[in-house]
N, C-alpha and C positions, 0 to 999 in steps of 0.2 A: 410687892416684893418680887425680887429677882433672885435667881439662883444660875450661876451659871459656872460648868465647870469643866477640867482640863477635859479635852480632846484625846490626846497621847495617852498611851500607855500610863507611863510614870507619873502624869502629873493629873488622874482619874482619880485619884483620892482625895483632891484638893476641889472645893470651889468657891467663886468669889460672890457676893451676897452685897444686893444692892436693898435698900428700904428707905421708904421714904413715907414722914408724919405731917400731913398739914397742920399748922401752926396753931390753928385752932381745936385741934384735937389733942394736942400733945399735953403729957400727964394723966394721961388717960390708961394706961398700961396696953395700948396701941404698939407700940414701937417692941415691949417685952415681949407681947404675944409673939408679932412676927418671927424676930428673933428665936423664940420655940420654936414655933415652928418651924424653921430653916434648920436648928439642933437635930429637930424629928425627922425631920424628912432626909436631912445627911447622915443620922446613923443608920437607918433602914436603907441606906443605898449605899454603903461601905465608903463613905467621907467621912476622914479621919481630920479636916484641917479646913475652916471657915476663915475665909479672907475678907477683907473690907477697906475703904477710906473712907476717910471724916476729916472734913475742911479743920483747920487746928479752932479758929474762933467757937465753934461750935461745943460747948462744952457742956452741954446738956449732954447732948448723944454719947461724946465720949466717959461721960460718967455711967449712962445705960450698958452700951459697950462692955465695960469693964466689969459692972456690977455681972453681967453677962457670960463673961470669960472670956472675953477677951484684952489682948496687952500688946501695948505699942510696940510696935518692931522699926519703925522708920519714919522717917521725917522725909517730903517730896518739898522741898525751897522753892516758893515762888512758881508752882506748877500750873496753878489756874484762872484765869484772867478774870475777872467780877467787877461790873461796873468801875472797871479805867484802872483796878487794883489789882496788883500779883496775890493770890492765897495760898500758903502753905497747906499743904494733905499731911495727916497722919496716916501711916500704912497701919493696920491690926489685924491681928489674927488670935481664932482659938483653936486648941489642939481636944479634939473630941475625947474623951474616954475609950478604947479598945468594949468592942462587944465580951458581955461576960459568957 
């Protein structure tokens, strides 16, 4: 798992959140843990806004994702090149809760 986030000022509340499940591990509650974890560790460092992509075919993660909180913001056409094929990204994002 990756965590990496804005530089600037302004955009220091935001970061973008890479994970990755080997094939043979997934359904495991692998992918949710992480997932926490990146929650936990950007509300205790005042990140209000976790970013992500997911290839669009991938529809496991993006059901994860979502059970997750997070919700499609965008569509990237044909951004990534895969064995001789264009793949569409889903752009996602979740908006943390405000510390109580």
């Amino acid at each position: 798992m990756e965590l990496t986030g804005g530089s600037f000022r302004r955009s220091r509340a935001t970061a973008y959140v890479v994970i990755g499940v080997r094939a043979h591990a997934a359904g495991r509650g692998i992918g949710a843990g992480l997932l926490q974890q990146a929650r936990d560790w950007a509300a205790a460092h005042g990140v209000h806004r976790l970013e992500l992509t997911v290839m669009v075919h991938n529809t496991r993660a993006i059901r994860l994702y979502e059970r997750m909180g997070f919700t499609v913001e965008g569509r990237r056409s044909e951004c990534l090149l895969i064995d001789g094929t264009f793949v569409d990204e889903l752009t996602m994002a979740a908006i943390l809760p405000a510390p109580s």
